[in-house]
C-alpha positions, 0 to 999 in steps of 0.5 A: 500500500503506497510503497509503489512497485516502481514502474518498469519501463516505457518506450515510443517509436515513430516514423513518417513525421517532419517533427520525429523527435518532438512527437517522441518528446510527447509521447514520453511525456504521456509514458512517464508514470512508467520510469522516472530514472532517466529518458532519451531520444534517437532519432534518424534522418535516413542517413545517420542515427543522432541520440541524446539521453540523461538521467532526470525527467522528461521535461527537465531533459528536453529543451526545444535547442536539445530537440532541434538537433534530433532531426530526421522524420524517425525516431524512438525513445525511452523512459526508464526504472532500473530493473536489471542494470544500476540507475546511472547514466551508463544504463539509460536508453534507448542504447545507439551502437555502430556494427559493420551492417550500420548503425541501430538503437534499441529501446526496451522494456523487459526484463530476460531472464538468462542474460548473465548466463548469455553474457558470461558466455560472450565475456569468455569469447571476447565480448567487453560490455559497457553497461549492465543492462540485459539490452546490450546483451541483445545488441551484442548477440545481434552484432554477431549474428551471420544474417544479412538483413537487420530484421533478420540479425534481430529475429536470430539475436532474440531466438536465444533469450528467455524473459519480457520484452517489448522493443523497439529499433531504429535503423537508418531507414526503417522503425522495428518493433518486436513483442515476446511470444509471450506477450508479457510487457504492452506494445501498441500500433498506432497511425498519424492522422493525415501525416501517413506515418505510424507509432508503436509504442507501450500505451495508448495514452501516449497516442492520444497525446499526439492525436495519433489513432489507435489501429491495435496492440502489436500481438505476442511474438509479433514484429511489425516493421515501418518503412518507406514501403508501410507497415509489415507484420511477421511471426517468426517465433513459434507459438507461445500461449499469450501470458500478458502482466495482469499487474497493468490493468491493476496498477502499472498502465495509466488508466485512460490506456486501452488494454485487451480492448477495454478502457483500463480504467472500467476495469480498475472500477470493476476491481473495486465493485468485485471487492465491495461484493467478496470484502463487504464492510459497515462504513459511513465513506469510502476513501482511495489512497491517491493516486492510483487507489481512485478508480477502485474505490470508486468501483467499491462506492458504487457496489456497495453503496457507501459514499466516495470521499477524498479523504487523502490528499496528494502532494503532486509537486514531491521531487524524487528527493527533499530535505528532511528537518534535524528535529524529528517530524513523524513519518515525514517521508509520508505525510510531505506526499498525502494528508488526511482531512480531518473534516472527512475522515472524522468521528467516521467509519472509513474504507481505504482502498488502494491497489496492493501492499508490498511491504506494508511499512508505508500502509502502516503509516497511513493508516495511523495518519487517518487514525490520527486525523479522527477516524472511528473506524479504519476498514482496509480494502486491496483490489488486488490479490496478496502479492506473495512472490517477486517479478523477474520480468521487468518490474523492480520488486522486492525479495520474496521475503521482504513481501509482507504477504509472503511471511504473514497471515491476514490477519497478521498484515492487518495487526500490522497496519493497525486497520480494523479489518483488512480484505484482498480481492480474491484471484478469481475475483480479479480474472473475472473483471480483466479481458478474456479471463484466466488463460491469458495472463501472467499472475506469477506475483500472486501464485508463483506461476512463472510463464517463463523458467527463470535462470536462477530462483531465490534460495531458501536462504532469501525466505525467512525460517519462521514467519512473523519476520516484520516486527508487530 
């Protein structure tokens, strides 16, 4: 609760448009909820591929002098959380190198799983790595390859990793992107309203920046090529059964996104009106933990019939760092981000509504907030299942043993977070509201249900000997 899974990683790729590089600029404005670490952009004028990439935000990266010397009318860029590979400038993306068939640059969002082994492998036969990012894994591989054509140094480079990936390339003439025959991680395709040029890029909200129009997701195990000629789809992997992140409909896409056809923001509804029927509680309002709480708490107002309060307030301006006073102010880190409302939350029974608890230090922390502010009653409510097991698929999570709900009972979590009651949705409850159902998902953070072997699993040593490891 509120200890936000960090977010993965966002990509944006255009081609056929005058202004590539400002378009891109745009599209990860739209994508930045999905990485805050760093950003860049690469863009191509048909003859040469020219980056630029910093640590920072977005909008502090990119001034208009910056964009005009990205020119060319195709470009892709990237918005980054470290998951595999340090935050540091060495890690950004998207990565640009030079090979003897030319120059490319790739943008990933994923996570493969057997790259230290694969890049053990090209360590002993010579290669020199320049980052710790598994994308260059994928770079090296690709500049070994023996095939002609880059579609084709990219299909064989790929056939012999193992994870999530949706990535993009950018040659000097063509724009390439490539979906795992999972399809774990998003990637849509997109067209430029009246300009004959195409978008793929992670989420839909970020077509709806530029005004481009949806066309559909690119499919699992899917490359979709753009060049002069148009846009041209191939399948070169063999089939795989579609396992998609059920966690981006819950917390990680933004809610005006489309995924799997439907408006994620109804579903994040839906999440809160199944929690309402399987967790019903005695209450006077309903208050989400902003901002990602609030679609689910709306759901849960609505089935249950209790009213909706915003009895959390949000500071929006919070850099990624402050200054804390000497002279102690308990849970400064919490409160410089939500205040309670006194005059909401007063002399009440609430619900709180929020999407997950990872380890439950901040939870914890809020509920005394509003406890503090006057509540009467605090009654825990989590559209989500218990997330019991870390993603080796591209999101930064915690070791299994530092999940709260991997070492605790209910009602150990609830005495925890000091709330009354505490209620989870249920797996069932959360495959019926999500498109098609059970068999297309990837759900490995609730069950354990790895789609894709993973190179190394935890050690029993990473899981605690006895449970009640966090201190009641």
């Amino acid at each position: 609760m509120f200890e936000r899974w960090h977010e993965e990683c966002g990509v944006f790729g255009i081609h056929g448009h005058p202004e590539a590089a400002n378009m891109t600029y745009l599209g990860l404005y739209a994508l930045q909820h999905r990485g805050q670490e760093s950003a860049g952009i690469a863009s191509s004028d048909g003859e040469m591929i020219t980056f630029h990439k910093e640590m920072g935000l977005v909008a502090d990266i990119f001034s208009e002098e910056i964009l005009t010397r990205l020119p060319g009318t195709m470009a892709i860029g990237h918005v980054r959380y470290s998951t595999t590979g340090s935050s540091e400038l060495k890690n950004a993306q998207p990565v640009v190198v030079d090979f003897e068939s030319g120059s490319i640059a790739v943008a990933h969002n994923g996570n493969l799983v057997n790259a230290h082994e694969i890049k053990r492998e090209l360590e002993v036969s010579g290669s020199i790595f320049q980052s710790t990012m598994d994308t260059e894994v994928i770079v090296h591989l690709i500049a070994r390859s023996r095939k002609d054509r880059i579609e084709d140094r990219i299909v064989d480079a790929l056939g012999q990793v193992r994870g999530a990936y949706s990535l993009l390339f950018l040659a000097r003439d063509k724009l390439i992107g490539i979906r795992d025959p999972h399809g774990i991680r998003p990637l849509v395709l997109g067209k430029l309203k009246g300009e004959g040029g195409h978008v793929i890029c992670s989420e839909s909200c970020a077509l709806d920046l530029i005004e481009a129009e949806y066309l559909r997701e690119v499919e699992p195990g899917e490359m979709v090529v753009v060049d002069r000629r148009g846009v041209r789809s191939y399948k070169p992997f063999p089939p795989a059964t579609a396992r998609f992140c059920i966690f981006e409909y819950i917390y990680f896409a933004r809610p005006d996104s489309i995924m799997g056809g439907r408006s994620n923001y109804e579903i994040r509804k839906e999440l809160g009106r199944q929690l309402a029927r399987e967790c019903p509680a005695q209450a006077d309002i309903v208050i989400p933990v902003p901002d990602s709480g609030v679609p689910a708490a709306l759901g849960f107002s609505e089935a249950a019939g209790i009213p909706f309060e915003m009895g959390l307030i949000r500071n929006h301006y919070v850099g990624r760092t402050f200054i804390e006073p000497q002279q102690s102010i308990r849970h400064f880190g919490v409160k410089i981000k939500l205040n309670a409302v006194r005059g909401v939350v007063e002399g009440k029974r609430v619900v709180v509504v929020d999407d997950s608890i990872v380890r439950g230090t901040t939870g914890r922390k809020i509920i005394k907030m509003i406890r503090a502010a006057g509540a009467r009653e605090i009654h825990v409510r989590i559209s989500s299942p218990p997330t019991c097991y870390p993603c080796f698929y591209g999101i930064d999570t915690p070791l299994r043993r530092d999940l709260i709900a991997a070492t605790h009972t209910l009602e150990e979590i609830n005495k925890y977070l000091t709330s009354d009651t505490l209620g989870y949705l249920s797996m069932r409850g959360l495959h019926a509201c999500v498109p098609n159902g059970k068999a297309t998902y990837c759900d490995a953070c609730f069950s354990g249900n790895y789609p894709v072997p993973l190179e190394v699993e935890e050690t029993e040593e990473q899981l605690p000997l006895f449970r009640g490891s966090v201190r009641i």
